[in-house]
C-alpha positions in Angstrom: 11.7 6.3 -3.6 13.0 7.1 0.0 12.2 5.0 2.8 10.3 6.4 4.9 11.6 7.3 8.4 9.3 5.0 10.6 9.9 4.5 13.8 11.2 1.3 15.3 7.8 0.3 16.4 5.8 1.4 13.4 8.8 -0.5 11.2 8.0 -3.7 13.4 4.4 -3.0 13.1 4.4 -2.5 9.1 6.6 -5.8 8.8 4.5 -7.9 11.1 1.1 -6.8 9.0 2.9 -7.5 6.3 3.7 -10.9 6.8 0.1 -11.6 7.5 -0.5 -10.7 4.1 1.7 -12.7 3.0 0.4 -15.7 4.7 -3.1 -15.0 3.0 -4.8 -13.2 6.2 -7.5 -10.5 5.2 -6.8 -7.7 7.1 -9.8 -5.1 7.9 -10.0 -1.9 10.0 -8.5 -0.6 12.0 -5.3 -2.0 9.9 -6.3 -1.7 6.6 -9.1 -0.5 4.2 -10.1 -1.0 0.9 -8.9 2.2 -1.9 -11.5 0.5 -5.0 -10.7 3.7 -6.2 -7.1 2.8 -7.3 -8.1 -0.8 -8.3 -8.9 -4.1 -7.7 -7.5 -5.7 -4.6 -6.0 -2.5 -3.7 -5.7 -1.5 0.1 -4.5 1.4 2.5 -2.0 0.0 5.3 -2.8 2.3 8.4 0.0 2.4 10.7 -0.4 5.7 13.6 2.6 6.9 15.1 2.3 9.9 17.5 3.2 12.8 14.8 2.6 10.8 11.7 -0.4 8.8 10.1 1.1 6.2 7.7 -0.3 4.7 5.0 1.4 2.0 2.7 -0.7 1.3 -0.3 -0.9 -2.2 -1.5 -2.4 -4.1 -4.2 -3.0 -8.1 -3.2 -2.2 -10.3 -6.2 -1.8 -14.1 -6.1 1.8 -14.2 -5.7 3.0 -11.3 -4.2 1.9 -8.5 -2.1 3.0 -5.3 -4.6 3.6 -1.7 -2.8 2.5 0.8 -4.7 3.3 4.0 -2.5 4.0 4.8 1.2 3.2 8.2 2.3 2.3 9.9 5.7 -1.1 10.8 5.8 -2.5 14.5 6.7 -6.0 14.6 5.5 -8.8 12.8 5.4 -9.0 12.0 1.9 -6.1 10.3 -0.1 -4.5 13.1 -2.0 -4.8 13.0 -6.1 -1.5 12.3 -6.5 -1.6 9.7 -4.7 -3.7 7.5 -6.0 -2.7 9.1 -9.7 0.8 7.6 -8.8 -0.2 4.2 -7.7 -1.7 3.6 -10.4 0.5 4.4 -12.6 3.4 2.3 -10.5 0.5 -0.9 -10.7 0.4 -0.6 -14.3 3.7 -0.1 -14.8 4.3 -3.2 -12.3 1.5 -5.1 -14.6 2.7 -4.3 -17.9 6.7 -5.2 -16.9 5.2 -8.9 -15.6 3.3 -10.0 -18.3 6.1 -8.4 -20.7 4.6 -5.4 -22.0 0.9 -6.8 -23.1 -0.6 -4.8 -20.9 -3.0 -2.4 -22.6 
């Protein structure tokens, strides 16, 4: 996957969300929303820059915050493929750290 061509600002922006993640704050609009219908713990990163809506989907598991997809938003709904590929990449992610037991 390519990364995406944020700004400067909206790379400072992701990163600094990002960290509070990391340091176990609970983020809620207008920075982040839940997306139950990928999974459990799952989340939508909403970062606006002024041609481009970005979203950064994110799963929140005890030791790690895990990416699942990063895409710039045009509609109000997440497309299909979207959340088809995230969860495919959290299972994937899932099944690779507990060495395939995953079913």
């Amino acid at each position: 996957m390519r990364t995406p061509p944020f700004s400067r600002a909206a790379r400072i922006e992701v990163g600094f969300l990002l960290r509070c993640l990391q340091q176990g704050e609970s983020l809620r609009l207008p920075h982040s929303r839940p997306l139950p219908s990928i999974g459990a713990r799952c989340h939508e990163l909403r970062v606006r820059e002024a041609e481009h809506n970005w979203r950064l989907v994110y799963r929140v598991d005890p030791d790690a915050i895990v990416i699942a997809d990063v895409f710039d938003k045009k509609t109000q709904q997440t497309p299909p493929h979207v959340i088809a590929n995230c969860r495919r990449r959290l299972f994937a992610y899932d099944d690779a750290a507990l060495g395939g037991e995953v079913e």
